[in-house]
N, C-alpha and C positions, 0 to 999 in steps of 0.2 A: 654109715652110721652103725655103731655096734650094740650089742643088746641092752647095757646099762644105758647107754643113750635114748635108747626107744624108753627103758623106764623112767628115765626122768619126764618124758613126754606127756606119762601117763599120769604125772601128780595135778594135775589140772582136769581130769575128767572123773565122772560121777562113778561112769559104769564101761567095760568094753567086752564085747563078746569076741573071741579067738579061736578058734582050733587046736581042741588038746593034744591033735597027734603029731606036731609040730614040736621036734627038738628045740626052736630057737624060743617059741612062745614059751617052753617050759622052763627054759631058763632063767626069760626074764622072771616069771610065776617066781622063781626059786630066789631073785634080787630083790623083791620089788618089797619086800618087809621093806630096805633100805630108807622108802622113799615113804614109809606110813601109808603102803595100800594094800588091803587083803586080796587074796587069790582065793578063790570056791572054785573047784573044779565042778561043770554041771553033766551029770549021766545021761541022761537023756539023749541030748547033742551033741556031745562028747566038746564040750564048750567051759574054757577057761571064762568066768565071771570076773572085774576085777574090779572092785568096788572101794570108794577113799572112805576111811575110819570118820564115818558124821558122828557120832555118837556124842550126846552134848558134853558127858564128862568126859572122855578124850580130847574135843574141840577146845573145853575150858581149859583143861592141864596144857597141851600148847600152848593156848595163850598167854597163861598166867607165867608158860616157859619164856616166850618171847618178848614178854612185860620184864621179865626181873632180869633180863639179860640188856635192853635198853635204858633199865634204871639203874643196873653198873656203870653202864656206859656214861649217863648223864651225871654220878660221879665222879665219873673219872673228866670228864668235862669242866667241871667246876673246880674240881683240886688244878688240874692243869693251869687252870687260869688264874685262880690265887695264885699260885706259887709263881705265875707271870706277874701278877700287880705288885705282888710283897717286896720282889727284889728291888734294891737302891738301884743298881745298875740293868739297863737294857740290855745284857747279856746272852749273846748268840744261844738256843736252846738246844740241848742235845740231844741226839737223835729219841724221839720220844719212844722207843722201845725200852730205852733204859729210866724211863719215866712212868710209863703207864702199858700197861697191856692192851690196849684198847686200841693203839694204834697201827693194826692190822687192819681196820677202814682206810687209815692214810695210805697216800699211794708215794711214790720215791719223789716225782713231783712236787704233789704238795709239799712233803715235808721241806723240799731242798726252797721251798717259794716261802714258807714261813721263816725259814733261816735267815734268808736273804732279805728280806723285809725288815725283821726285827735286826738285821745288823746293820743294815743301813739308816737305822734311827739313831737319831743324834744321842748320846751318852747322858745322862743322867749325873746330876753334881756326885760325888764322889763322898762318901764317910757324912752326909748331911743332905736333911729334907731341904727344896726348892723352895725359898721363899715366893712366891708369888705375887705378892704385893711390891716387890722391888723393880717389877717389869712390868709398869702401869704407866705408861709414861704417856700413852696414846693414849690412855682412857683421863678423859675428862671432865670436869665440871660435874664430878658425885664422886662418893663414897661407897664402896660395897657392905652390906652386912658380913657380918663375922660368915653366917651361913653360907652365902653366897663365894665370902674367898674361901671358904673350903670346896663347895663344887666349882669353882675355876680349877682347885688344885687336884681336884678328881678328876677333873677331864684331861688336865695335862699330865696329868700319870697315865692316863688311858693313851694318850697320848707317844707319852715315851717309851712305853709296852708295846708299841702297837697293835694296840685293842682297841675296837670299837667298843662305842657303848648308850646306852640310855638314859637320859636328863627328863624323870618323870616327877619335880615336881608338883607340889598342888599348883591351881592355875592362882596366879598374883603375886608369886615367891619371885620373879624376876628369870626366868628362864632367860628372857631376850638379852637383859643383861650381861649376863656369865658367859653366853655365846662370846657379845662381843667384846667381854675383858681379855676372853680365853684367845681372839684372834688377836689382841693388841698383845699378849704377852707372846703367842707365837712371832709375831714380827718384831718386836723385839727383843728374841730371841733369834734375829738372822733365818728363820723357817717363813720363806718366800707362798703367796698363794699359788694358783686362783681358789679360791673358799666360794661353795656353791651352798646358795641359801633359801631351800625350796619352802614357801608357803601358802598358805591361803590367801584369795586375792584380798578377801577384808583385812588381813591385818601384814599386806606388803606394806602401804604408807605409814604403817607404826613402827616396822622393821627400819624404812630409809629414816626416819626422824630420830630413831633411839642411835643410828651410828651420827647421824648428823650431832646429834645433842655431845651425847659420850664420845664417840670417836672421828672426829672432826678431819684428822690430817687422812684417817684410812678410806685410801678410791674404792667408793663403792658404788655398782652400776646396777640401775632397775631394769630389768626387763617385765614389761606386763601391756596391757592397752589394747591397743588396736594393732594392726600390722605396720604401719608408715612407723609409727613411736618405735617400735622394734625393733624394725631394720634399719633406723638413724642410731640408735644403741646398742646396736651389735658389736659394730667392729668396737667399740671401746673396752668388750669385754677380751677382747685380744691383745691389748694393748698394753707394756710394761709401763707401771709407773712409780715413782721413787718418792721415800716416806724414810726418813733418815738417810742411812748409808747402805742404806737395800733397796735392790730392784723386783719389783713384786707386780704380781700381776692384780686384779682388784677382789673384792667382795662381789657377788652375780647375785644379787636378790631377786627371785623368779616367780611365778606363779606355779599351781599344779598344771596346770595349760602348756605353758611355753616349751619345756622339755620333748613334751610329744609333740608337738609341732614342726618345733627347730630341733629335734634331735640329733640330725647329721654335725650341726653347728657343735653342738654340748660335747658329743662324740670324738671332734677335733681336738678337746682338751684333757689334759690330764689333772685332775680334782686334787689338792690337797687334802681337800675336807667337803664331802659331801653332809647338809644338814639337813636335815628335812621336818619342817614343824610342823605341829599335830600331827605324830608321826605314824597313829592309826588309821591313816590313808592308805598307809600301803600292806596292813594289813590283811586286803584283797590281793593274793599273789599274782591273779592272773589278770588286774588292772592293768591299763596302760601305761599308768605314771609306775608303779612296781615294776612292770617291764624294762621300759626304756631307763631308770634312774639303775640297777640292777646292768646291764648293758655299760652305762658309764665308766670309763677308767677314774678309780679312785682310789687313793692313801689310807685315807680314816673315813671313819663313818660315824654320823652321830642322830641319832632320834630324841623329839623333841618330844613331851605329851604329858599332858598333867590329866590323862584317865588312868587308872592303876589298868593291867592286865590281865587280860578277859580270859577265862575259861575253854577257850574252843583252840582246839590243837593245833590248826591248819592255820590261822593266827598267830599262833607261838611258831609255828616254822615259818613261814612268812618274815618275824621279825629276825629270825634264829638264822635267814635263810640271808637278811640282808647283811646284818651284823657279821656274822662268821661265815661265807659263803666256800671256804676250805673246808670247812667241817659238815654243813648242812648245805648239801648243791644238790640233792635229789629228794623230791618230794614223795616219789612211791616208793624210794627204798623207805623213807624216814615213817608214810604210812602203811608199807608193809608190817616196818617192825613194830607198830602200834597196834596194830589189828582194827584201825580205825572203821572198816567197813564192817567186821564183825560188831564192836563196840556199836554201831551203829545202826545196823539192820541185821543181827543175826540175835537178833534177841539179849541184848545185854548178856554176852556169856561171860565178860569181867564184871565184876560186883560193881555196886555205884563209886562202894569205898577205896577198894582197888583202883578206881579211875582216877579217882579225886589223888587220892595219893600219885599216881602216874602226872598227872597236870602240875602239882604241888613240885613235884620234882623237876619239870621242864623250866617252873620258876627259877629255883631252885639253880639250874642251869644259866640264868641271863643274871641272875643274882649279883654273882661280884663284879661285873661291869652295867650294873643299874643304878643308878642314884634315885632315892625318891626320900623327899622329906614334907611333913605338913604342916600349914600354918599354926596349930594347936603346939608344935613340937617346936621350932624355930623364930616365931616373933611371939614368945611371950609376955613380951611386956607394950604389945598392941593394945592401945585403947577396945573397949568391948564395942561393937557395934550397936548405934542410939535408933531408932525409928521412928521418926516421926509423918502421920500421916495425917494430910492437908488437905481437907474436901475440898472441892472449889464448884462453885454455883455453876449451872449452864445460863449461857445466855438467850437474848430472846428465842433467835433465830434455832438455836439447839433443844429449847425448850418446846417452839412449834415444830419443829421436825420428832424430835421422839413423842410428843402428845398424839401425831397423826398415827404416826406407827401403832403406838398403842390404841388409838381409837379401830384403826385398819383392823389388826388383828381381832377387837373384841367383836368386830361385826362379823369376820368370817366364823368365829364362837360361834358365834350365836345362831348364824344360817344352821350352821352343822348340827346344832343342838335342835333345830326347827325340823329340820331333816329325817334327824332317829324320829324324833316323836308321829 
């Protein structure tokens, strides 16, 4: 190990006492500016002191260095991805050196794996937008709102980009919906599943009934229950089955459970489209459903969640981390360059404002692949909501049970009050 190497050792400790008489100690002494640590020689001992620059305004100007170097970054992040969604064609992206400077975090890897991804996504119509509505052919028995065929058609541009992205309606805009037009127009579209469709156990029987209603010919398999139910509908989820002149494998409507359970199972497949509804579940990165769903080989990604998004960083990479996991696969580089532990226990040495503006900007960042509209903005010509409320008498039986209650308690009053006195 040679002497610059010994001083990089020493950016991680407070204070180290050394021997001045020592040629190699003095040279590191002579390197070690490099690394933001003062050298005091002490006379007494004849003792190199080497102590790291705490000084709060020192600490603050770093930080505020390593903030506004993360908030290029997350610039440059967002332009990236525009200028992914904007183009008509799916076209192979070139080496992003000649795009952004910033891609000096990519490694030759990644980049050759985004290449490869986005070329092997089907082609986009040519010189004209995708009608959407002309590849409805599975969806049945309703009509979309205007609003809704436009998030089908953001999803399948996220789609053709391959980009994940976020469907953060308000809740009652029809999320479940747009899911399942978005999968009748992939399949007739010739884009084959399996489509993995994680939910909440209360509302899996809404999930089977809206494809049942709307999409009647699309095999869609429940997994949830008890274990026998499970393991009699497993093997279906392996199973090709044929819905025009495609052979597709089905729709997997799941529980947050079942994945961690059967994970070796989910693990055998390759995801067209992993979904995950209320997708502030996995918000907690170091959950078990974030774990194992993260683990799964998948194509697209798509989060479901009609709460807007929360303030807390380690949330935003969480989603940042499932969404784009090319670009956000490490959590402490991603809280190194945040200073999220100074930010946190080292005395606010980023302003509040400063913060807020760093979070604004991580938004900022999931921005051009988030959808979110509210009902105030897209059904306005919804009836207003009427209330009427309807007292309704208690019956006998209800009438003597809360009278006892009530008499009960006046007597224990009253002891109590007999009591003070």
């Amino acid at each position: 190990m040679d002497d610059k190497e010994n001083v990089s050792l020493l950016s991680n400790v407070s204070s180290i006492n050394v021997p001045a008489n020592e040629s190699a100690t003095k040279e590191i002494a002579e390197n070690a500016g490099e690394f933001g640590v003062k050298v005091e020689p002490t006379a007494k001992r004849k003792y190199y002191v080497v102590d790291k620059q705490t000084e709060a305004e020192e600490r603050r100007e770093a930080a505020l260095n390593q903030m506004r170097y993360l908030l290029s970054l997350c610039d440059k992040y967002s332009e990236l991805y525009k200028k992914t969604l904007s183009t008509e064609n799916s076209k192979q992206l070139k080496h992003p050196k000649q795009i952004n400077k910033f891609t000096h975090t990519l490694g030759k890897e990644d980049i050759e794996g985004i290449q490869s991804e986005l070329k092997n996504k089907p082609k986009a119509q040519a010189g004209k937008d995708l009608d959407i509505t002309e590849y409805l052919t599975y969806f049945q028995n309703g009509k979309l709102h205007p609003y809704q065929v436009e998030g089908v058609s953001w999803l399948y541009t996220l789609f053709m980009n391959g980009t994940n992205g976020i469907l953060a309606d308000e809740m009652g805009l029809g999320k479940t919906v747009q899911i399942i037009a978005l999968i009748c127009v992939l399949l007739e579209r010739n884009v084959p599943g399996p489509f993995l469709i994680v939910a909440p156990l209360s509302t899996i029987p809404n999930w089977a009934s809206e494809f049942k209603r709307f999409a009647p010919e699309v095999p869609v398999v429940v997994l949830y229950g008890k274990t026998e139910s499970r393991q009699e509908n497993m093997p279906k989820m392996f199973r090709k089955y044929i819905i025009g002149a495609l052979h597709t494998y089905p729709v997997v409507i799941t529980s947050y459970q079942v994945p961690v359970m059967e994970s070796s199972k989910f693990l055998r497949m390759r995801w067209k489209y992993i979904i995950v509804d209320e997708g502030h579940r996995i918000k907690n990165h170091k959950s078990q459903l974030a774990l194992k769903l993260r683990e799964f080989k998948s194509e697209n990604r798509i989060i479901l969640t009609g709460t807007p998004l929360q303030n807390n960083m380690m949330e935003l990479w969480a989603l940042l981390n499932f969404l784009l996991p090319t670009f956000f696969n490490d959590m402490e580089t991603f809280t190194e360059l945040f200073l999220m532990e100074d930010i946190q226990n080292e005395g606010q040495l980023i302003k509040q404002e400063e913060s807020n503006n760093l979070v604004s900007k991580i938004h900022k960042v999931l921005t051009p692949f988030m959808l979110r509209r509210l009902k105030k903005d897209v059904l306005i010509d919804m009836v207003p909501k009427k209330e009427l409320l309807v007292y309704c008498p208690m019956s006998d039986l209800q009438l003597k049970l809360y009278q006892s209650v009530i008499d009960n308690n006046f007597a224990i009053l009253t002891d109590k009050k007999e009591e003070e006195e």
